[in-house]
PDB file of the backbone (N, CA, C, O) and the ligand in Angstrom, with CONECT records:
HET     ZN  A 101       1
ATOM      1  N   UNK A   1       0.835  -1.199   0.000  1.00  0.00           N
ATOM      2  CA  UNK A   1       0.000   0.000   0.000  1.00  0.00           C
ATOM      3  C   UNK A   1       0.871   1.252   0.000  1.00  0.00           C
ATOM      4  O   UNK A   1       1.767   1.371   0.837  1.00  0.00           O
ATOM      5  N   UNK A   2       0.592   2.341  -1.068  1.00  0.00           N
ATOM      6  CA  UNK A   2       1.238   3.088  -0.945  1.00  0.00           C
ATOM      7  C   UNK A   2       0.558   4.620   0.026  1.00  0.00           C
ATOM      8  O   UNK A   2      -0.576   5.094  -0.047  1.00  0.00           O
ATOM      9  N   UNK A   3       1.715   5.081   0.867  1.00  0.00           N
ATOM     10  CA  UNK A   3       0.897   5.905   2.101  1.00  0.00           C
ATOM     11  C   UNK A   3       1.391   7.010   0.820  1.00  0.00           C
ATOM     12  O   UNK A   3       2.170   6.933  -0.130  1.00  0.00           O
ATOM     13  N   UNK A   4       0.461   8.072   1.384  1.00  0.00           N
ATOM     14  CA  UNK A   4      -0.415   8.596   0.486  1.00  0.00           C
ATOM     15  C   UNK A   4       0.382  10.141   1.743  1.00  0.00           C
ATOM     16  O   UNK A   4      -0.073  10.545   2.813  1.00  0.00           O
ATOM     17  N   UNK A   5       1.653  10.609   0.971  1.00  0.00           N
ATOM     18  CA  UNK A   5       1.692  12.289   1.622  1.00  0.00           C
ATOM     19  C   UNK A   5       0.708  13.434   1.948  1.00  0.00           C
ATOM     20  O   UNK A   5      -0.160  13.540   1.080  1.00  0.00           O
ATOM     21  N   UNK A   6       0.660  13.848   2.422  1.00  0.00           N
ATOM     22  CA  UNK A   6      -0.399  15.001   3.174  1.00  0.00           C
ATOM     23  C   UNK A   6       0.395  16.196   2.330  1.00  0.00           C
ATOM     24  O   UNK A   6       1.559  16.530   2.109  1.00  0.00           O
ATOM     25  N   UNK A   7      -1.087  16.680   1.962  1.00  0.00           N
ATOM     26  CA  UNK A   7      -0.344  17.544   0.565  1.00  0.00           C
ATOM     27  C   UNK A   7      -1.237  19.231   1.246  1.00  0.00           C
ATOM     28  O   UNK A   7      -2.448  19.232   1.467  1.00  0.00           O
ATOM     29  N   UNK A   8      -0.788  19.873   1.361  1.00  0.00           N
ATOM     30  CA  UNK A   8      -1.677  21.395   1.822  1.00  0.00           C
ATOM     31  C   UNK A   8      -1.357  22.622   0.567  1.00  0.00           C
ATOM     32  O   UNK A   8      -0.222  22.846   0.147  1.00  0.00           O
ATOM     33  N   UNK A   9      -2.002  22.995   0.318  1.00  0.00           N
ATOM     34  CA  UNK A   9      -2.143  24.507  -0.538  1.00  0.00           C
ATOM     35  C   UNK A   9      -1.556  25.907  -0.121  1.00  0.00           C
ATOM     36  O   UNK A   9      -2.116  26.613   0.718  1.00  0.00           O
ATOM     37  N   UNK A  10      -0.414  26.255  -0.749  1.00  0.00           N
ATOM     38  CA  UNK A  10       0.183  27.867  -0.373  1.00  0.00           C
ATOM     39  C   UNK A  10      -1.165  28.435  -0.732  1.00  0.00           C
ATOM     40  O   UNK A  10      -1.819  28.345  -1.770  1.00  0.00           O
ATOM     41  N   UNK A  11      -1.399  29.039   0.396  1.00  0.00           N
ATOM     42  CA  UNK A  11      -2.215  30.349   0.204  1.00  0.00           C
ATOM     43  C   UNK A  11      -1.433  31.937  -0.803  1.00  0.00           C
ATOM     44  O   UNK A  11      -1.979  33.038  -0.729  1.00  0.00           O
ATOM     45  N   UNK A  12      -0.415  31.752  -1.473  1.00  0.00           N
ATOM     46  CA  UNK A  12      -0.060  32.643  -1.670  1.00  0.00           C
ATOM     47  C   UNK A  12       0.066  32.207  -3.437  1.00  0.00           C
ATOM     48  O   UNK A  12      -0.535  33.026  -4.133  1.00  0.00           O
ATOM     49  N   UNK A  13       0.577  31.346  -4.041  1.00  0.00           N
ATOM     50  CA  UNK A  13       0.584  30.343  -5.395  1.00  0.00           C
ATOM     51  C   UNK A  13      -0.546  29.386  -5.366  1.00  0.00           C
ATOM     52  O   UNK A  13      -0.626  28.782  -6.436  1.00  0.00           O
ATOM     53  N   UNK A  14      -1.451  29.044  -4.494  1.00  0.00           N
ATOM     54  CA  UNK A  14      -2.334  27.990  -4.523  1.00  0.00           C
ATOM     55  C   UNK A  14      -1.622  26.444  -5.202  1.00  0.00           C
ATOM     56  O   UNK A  14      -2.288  25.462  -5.530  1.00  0.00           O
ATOM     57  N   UNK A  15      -0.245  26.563  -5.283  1.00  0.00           N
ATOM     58  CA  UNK A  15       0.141  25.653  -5.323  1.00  0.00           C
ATOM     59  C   UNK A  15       0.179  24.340  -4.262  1.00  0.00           C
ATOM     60  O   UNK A  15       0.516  24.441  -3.083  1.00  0.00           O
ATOM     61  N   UNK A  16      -0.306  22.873  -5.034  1.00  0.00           N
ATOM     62  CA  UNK A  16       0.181  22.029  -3.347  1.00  0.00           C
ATOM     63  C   UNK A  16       1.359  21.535  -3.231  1.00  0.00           C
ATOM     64  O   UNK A  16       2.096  21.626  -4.213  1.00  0.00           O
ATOM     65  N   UNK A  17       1.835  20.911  -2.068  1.00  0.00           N
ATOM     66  CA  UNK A  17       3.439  20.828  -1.723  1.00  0.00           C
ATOM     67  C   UNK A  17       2.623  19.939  -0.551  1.00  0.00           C
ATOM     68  O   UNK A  17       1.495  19.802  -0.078  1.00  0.00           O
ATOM     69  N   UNK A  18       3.935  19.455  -0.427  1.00  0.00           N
ATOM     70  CA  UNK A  18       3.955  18.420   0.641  1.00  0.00           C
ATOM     71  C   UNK A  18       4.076  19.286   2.323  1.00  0.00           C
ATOM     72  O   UNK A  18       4.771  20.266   2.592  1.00  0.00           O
ATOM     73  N   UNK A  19       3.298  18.642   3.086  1.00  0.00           N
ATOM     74  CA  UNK A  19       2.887  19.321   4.456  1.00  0.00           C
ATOM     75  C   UNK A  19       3.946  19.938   4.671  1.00  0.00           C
ATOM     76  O   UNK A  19       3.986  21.149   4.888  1.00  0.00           O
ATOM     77  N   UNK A  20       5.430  18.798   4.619  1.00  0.00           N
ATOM     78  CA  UNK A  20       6.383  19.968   5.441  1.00  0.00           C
ATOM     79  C   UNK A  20       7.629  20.377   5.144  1.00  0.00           C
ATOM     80  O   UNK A  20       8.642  20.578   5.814  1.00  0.00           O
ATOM     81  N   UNK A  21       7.230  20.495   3.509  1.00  0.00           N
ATOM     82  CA  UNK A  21       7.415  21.370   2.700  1.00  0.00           C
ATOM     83  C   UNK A  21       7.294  23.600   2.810  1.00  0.00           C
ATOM     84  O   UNK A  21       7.886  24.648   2.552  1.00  0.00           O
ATOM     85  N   UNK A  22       6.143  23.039   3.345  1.00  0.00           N
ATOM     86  CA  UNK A  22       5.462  24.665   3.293  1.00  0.00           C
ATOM     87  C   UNK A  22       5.929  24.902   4.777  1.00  0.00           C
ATOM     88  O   UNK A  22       6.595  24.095   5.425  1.00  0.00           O
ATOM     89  N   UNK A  23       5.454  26.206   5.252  1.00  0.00           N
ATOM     90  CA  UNK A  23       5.643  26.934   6.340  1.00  0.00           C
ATOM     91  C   UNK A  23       4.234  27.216   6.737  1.00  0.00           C
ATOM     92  O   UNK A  23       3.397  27.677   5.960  1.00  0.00           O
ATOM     93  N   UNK A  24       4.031  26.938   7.893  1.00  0.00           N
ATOM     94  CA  UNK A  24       2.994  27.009   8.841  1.00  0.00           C
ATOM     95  C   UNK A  24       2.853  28.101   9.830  1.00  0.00           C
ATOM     96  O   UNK A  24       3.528  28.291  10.842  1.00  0.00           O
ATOM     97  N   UNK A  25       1.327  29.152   9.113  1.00  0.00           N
ATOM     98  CA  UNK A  25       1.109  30.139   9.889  1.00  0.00           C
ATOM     99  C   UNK A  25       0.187  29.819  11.416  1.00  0.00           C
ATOM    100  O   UNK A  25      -0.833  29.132  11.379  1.00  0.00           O
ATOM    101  N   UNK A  26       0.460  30.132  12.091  1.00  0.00           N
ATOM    102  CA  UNK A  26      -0.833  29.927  12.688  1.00  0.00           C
ATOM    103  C   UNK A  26      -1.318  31.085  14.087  1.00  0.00           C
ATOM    104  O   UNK A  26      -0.552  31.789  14.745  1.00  0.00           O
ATOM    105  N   UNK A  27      -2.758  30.969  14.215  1.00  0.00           N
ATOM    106  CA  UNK A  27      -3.256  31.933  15.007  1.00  0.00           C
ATOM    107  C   UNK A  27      -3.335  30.674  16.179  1.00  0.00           C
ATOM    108  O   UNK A  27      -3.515  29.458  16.112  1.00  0.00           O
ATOM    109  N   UNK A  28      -3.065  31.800  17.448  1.00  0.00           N
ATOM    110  CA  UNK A  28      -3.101  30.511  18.373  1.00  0.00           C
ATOM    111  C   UNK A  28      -4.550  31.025  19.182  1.00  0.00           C
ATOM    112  O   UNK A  28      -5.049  32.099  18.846  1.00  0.00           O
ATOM    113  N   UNK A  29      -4.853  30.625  19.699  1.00  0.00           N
ATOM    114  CA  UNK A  29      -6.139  30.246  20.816  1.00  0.00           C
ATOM    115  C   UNK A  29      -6.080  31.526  21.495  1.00  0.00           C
ATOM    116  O   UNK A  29      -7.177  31.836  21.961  1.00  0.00           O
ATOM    117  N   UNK A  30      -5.173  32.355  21.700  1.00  0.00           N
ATOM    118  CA  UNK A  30      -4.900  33.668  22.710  1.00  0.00           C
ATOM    119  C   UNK A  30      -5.105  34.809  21.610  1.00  0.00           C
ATOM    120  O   UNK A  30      -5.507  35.910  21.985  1.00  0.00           O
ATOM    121  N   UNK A  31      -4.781  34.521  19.986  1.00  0.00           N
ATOM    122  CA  UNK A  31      -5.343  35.677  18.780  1.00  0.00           C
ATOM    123  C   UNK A  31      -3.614  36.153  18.789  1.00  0.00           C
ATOM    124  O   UNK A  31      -3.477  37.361  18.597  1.00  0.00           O
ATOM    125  N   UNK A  32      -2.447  35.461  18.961  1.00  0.00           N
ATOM    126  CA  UNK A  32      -1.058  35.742  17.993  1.00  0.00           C
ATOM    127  C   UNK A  32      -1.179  34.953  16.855  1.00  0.00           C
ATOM    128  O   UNK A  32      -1.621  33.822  16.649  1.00  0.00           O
ATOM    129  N   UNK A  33      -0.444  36.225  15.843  1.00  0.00           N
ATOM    130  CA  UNK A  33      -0.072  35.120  14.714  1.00  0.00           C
ATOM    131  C   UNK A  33       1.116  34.949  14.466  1.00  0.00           C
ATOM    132  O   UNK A  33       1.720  36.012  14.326  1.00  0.00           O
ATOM    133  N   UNK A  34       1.832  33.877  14.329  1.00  0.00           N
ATOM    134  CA  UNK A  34       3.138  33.865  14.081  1.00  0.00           C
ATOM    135  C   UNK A  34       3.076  32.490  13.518  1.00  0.00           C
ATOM    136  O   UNK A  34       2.154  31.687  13.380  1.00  0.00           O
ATOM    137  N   UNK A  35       4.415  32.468  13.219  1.00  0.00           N
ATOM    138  CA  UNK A  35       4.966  31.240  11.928  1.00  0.00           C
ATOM    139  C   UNK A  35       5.448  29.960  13.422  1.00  0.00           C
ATOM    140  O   UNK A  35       6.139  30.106  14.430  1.00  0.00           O
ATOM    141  N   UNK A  36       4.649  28.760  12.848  1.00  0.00           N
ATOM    142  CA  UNK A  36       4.870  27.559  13.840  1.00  0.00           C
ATOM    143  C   UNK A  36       5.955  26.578  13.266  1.00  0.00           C
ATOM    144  O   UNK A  36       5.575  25.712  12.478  1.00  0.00           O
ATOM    145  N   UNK A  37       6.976  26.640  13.532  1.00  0.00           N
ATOM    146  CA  UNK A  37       7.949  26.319  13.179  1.00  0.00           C
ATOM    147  C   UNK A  37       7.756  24.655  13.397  1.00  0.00           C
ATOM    148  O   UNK A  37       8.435  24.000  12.606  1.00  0.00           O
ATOM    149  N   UNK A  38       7.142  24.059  14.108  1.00  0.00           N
ATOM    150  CA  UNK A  38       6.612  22.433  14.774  1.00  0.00           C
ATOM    151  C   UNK A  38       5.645  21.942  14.019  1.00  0.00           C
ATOM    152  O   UNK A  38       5.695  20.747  13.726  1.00  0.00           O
ATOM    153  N   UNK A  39       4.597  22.735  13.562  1.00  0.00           N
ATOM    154  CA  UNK A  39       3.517  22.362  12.604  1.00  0.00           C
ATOM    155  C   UNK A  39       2.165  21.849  13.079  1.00  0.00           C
ATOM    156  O   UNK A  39       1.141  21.522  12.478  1.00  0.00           O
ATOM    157  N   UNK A  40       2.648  21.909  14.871  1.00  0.00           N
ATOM    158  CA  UNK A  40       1.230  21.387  15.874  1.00  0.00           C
ATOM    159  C   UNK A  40       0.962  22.153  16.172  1.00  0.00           C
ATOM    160  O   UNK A  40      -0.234  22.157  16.461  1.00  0.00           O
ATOM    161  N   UNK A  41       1.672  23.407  16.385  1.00  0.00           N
ATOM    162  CA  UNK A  41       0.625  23.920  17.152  1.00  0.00           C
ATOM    163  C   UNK A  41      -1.027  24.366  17.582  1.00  0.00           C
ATOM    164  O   UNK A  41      -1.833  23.776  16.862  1.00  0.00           O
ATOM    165  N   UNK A  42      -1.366  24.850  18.121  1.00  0.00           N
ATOM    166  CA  UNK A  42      -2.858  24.312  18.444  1.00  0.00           C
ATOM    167  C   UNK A  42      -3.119  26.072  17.312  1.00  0.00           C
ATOM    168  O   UNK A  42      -2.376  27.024  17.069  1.00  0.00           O
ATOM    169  N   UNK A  43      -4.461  25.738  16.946  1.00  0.00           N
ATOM    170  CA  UNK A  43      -4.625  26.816  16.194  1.00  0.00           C
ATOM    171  C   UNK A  43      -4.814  26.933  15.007  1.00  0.00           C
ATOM    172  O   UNK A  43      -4.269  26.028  14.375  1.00  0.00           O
ATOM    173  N   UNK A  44      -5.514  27.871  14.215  1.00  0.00           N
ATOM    174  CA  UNK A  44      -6.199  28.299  12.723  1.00  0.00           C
ATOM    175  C   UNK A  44      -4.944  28.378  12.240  1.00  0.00           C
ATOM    176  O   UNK A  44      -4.226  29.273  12.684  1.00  0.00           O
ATOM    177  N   UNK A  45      -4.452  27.513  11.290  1.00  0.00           N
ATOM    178  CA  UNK A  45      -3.436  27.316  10.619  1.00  0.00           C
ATOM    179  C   UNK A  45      -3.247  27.592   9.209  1.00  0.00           C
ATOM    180  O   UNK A  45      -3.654  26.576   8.645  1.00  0.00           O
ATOM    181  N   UNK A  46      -2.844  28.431   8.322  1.00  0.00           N
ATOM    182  CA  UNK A  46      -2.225  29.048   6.845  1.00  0.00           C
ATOM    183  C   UNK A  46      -0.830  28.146   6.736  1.00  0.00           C
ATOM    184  O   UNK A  46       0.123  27.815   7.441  1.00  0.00           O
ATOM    185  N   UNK A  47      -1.521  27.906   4.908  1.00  0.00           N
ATOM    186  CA  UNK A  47       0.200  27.207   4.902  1.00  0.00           C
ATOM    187  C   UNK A  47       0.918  27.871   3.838  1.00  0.00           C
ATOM    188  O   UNK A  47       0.126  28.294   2.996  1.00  0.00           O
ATOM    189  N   UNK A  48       2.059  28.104   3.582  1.00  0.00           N
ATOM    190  CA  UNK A  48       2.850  29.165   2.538  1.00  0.00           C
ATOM    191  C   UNK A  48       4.046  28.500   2.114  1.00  0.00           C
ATOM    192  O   UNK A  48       4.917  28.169   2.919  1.00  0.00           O
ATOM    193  N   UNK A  49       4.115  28.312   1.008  1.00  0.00           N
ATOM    194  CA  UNK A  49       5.437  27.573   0.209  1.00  0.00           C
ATOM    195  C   UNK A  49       6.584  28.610   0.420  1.00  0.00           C
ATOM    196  O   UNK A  49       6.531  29.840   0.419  1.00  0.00           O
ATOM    197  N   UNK A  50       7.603  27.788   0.596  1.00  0.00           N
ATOM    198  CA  UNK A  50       9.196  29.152   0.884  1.00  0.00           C
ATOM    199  C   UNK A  50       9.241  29.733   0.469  1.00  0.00           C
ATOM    200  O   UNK A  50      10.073  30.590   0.768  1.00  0.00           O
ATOM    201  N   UNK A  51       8.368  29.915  -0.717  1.00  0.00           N
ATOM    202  CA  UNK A  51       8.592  32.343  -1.625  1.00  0.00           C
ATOM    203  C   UNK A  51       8.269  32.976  -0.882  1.00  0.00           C
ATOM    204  O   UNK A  51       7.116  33.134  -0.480  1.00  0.00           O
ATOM    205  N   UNK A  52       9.213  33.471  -0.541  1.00  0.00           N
ATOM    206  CA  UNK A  52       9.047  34.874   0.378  1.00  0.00           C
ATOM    207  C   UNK A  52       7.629  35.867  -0.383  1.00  0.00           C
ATOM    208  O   UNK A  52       6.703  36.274   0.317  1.00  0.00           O
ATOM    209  N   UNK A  53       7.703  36.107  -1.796  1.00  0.00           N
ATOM    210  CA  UNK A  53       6.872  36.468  -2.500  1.00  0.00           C
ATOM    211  C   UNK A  53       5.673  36.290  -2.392  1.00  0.00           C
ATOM    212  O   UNK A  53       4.840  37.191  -2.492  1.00  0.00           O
ATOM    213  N   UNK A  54       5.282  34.425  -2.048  1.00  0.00           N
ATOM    214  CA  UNK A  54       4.013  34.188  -2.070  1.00  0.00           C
ATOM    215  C   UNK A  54       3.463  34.858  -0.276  1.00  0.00           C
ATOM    216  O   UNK A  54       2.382  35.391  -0.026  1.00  0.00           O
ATOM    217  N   UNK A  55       4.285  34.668   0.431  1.00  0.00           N
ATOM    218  CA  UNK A  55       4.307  35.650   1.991  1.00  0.00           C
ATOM    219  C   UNK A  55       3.369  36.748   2.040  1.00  0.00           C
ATOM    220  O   UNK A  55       2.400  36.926   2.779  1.00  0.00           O
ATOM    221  N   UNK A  56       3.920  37.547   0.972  1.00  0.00           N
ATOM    222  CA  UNK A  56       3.854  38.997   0.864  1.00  0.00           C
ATOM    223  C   UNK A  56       2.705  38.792  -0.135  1.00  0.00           C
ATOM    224  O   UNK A  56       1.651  39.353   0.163  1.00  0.00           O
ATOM    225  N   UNK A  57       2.744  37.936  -1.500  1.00  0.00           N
ATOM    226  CA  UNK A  57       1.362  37.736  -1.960  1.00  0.00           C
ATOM    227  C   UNK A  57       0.076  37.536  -1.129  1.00  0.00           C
ATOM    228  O   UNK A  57      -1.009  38.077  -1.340  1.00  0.00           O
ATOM    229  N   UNK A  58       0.348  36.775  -0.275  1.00  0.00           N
ATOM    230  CA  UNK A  58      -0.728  36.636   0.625  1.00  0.00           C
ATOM    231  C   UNK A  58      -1.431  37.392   1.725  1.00  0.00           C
ATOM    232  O   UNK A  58      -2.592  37.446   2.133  1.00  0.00           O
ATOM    233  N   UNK A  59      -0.320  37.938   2.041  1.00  0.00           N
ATOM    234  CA  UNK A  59      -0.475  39.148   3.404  1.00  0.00           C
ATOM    235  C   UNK A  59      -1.340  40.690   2.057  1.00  0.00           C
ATOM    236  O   UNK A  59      -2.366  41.324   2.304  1.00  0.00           O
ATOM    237  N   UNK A  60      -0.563  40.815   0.935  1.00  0.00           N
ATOM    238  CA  UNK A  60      -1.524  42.198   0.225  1.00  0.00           C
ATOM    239  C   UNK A  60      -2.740  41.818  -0.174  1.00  0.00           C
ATOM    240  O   UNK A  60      -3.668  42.625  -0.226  1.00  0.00           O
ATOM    241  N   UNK A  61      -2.877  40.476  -0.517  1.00  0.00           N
ATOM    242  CA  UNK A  61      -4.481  40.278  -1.262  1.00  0.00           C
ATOM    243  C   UNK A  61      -5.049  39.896   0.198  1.00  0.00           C
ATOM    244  O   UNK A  61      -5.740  38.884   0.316  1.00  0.00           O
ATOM    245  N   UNK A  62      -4.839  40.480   0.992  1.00  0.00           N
ATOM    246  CA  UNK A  62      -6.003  39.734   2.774  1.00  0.00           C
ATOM    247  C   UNK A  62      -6.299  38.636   2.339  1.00  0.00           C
ATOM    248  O   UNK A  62      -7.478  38.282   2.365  1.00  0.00           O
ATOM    249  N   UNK A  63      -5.305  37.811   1.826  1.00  0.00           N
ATOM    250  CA  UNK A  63      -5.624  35.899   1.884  1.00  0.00           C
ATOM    251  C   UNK A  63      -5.455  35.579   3.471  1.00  0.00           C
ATOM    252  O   UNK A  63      -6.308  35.145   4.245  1.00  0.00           O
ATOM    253  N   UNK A  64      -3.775  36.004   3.782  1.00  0.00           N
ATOM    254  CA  UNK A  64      -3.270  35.067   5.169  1.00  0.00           C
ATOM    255  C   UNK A  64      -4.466  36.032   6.161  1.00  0.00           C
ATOM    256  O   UNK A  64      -4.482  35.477   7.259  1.00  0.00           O
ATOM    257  N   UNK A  65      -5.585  37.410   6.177  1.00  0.00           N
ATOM    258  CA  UNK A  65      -6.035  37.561   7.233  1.00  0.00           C
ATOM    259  C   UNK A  65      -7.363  36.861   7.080  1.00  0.00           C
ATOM    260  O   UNK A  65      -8.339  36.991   7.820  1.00  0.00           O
ATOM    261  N   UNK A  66      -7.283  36.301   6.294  1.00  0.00           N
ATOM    262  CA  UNK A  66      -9.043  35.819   5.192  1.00  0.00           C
ATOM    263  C   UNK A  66      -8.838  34.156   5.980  1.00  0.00           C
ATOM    264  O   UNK A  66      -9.711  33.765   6.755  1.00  0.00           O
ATOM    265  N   UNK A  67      -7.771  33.403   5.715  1.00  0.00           N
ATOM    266  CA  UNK A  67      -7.111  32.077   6.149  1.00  0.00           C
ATOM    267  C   UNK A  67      -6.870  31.560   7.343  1.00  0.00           C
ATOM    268  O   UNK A  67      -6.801  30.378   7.681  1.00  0.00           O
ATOM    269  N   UNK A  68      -6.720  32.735   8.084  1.00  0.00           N
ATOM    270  CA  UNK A  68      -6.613  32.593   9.768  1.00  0.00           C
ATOM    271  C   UNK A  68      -7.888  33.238  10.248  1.00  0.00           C
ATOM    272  O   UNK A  68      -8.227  32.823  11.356  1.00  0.00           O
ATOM    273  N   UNK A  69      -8.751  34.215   9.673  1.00  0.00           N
ATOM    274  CA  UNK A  69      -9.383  35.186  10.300  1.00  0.00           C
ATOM    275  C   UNK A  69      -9.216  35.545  11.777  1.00  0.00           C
ATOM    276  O   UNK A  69      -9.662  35.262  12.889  1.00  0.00           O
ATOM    277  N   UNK A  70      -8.247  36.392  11.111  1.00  0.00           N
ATOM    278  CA  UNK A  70      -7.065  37.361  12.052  1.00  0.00           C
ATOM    279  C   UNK A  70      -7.302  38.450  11.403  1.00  0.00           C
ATOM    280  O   UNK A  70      -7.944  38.592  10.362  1.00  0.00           O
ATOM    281  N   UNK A  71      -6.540  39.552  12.316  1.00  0.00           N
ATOM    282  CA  UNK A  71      -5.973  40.868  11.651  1.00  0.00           C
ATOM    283  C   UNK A  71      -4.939  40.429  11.633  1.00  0.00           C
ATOM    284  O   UNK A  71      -4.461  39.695  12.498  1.00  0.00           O
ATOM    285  N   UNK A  72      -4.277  40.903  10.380  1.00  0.00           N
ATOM    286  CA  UNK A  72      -2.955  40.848  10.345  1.00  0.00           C
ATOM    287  C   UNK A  72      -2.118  42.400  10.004  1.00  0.00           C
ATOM    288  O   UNK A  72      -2.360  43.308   9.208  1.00  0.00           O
ATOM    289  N   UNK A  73      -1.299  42.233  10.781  1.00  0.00           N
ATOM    290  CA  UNK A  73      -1.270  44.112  10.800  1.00  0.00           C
ATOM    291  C   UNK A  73       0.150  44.136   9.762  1.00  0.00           C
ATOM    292  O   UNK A  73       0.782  43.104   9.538  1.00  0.00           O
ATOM    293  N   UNK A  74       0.462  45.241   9.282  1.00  0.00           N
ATOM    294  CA  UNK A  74       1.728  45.602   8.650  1.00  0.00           C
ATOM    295  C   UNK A  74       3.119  45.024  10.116  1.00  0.00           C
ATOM    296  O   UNK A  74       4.110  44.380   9.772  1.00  0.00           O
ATOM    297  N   UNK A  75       2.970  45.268  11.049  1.00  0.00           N
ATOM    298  CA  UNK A  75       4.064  44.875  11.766  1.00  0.00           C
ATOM    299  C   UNK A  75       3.916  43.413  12.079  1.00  0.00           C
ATOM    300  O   UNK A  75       4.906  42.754  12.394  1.00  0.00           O
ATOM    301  N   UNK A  76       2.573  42.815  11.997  1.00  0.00           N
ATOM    302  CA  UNK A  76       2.330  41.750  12.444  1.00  0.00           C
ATOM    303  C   UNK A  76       3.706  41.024  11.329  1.00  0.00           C
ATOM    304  O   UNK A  76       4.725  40.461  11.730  1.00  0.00           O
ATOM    305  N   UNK A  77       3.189  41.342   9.498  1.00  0.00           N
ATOM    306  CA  UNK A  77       3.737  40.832   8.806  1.00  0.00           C
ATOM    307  C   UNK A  77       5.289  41.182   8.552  1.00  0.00           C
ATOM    308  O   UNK A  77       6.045  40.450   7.914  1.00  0.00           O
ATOM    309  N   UNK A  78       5.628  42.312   9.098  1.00  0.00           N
ATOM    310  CA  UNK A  78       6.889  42.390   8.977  1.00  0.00           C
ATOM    311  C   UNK A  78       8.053  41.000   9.698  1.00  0.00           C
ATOM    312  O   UNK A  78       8.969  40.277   9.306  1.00  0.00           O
ATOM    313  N   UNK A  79       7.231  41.280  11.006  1.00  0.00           N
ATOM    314  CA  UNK A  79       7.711  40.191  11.742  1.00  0.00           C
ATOM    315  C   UNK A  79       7.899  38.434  11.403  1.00  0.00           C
ATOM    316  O   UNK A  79       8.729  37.566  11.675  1.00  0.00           O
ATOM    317  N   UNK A  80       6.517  38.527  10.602  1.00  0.00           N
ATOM    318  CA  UNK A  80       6.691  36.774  10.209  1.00  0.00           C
ATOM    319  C   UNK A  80       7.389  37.038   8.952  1.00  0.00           C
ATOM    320  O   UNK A  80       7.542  35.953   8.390  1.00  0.00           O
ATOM    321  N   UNK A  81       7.923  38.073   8.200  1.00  0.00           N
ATOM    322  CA  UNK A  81       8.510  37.213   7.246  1.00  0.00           C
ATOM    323  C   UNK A  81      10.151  37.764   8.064  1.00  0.00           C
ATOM    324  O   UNK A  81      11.275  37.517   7.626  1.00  0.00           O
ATOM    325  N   UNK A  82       9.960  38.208   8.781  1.00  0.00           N
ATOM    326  CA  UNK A  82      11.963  38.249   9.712  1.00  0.00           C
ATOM    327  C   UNK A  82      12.085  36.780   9.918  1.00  0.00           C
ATOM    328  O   UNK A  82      13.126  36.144   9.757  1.00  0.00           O
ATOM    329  N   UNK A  83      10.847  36.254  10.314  1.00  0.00           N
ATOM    330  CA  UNK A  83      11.382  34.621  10.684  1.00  0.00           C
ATOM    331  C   UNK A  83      11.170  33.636   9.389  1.00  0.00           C
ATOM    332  O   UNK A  83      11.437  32.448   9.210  1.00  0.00           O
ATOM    333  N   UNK A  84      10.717  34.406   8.762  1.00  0.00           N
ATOM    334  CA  UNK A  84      10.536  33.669   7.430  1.00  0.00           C
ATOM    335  C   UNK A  84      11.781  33.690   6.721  1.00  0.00           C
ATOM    336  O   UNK A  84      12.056  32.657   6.111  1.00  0.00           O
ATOM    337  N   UNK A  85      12.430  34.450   6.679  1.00  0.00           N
ATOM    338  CA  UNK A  85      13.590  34.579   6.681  1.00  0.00           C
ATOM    339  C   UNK A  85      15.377  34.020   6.782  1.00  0.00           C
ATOM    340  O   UNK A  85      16.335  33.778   6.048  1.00  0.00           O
ATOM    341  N   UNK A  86      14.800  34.041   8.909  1.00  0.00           N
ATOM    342  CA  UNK A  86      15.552  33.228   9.192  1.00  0.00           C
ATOM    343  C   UNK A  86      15.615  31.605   9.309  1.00  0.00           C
ATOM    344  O   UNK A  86      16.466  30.888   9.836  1.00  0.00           O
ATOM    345  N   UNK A  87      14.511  31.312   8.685  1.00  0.00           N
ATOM    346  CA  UNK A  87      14.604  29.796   8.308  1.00  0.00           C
ATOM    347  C   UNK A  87      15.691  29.335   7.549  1.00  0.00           C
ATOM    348  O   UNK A  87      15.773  28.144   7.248  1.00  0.00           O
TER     349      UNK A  87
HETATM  350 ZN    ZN A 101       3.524  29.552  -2.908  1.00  0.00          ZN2+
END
């Protein structure tokens, strides 16, 4: 039997990629958003392929605040792509 990868959609290319492949946004239970570097964490979860581009695609068209339904503020996003970054 062949196991069958867990495939999720960049919100930013609507491309799919393999789960952990992409980068995992997520809003947690308290209303932060930040990038879950573990991929459990508890929480409304966005997933974004490594283009920094598709990041920033997503954060201008209100996909990633549409995906989490969050605000996502200009500093909010500055910040996740610093760690987007430092990946
Ligand atoms: Zn993408």
């Amino acid at each position: 039997m062949v196991k069958k990868i867990p495939e999720r959609s960049c919100i930013g290319c609507r491309g799919k990629f393999p789960k952990r492949e992409l980068i995992r946004i997520v809003r947690t239970p308290e209303g932060e958003v930040k990038i879950d570097p573990t991929g459990k964490q508890n929480g409304r979860g966005a997933y974004i392929c490594s283009k920094l581009e598709c990041l920033e695609k997503a954060f201008k068209g209100d996909k990633l605040a549409k995906a989490l339904d969050a605000e996502v503020s200009e500093e909010i996003f500055n910040r996740l792509r610093e760690e987007f970054l430092s990946k």
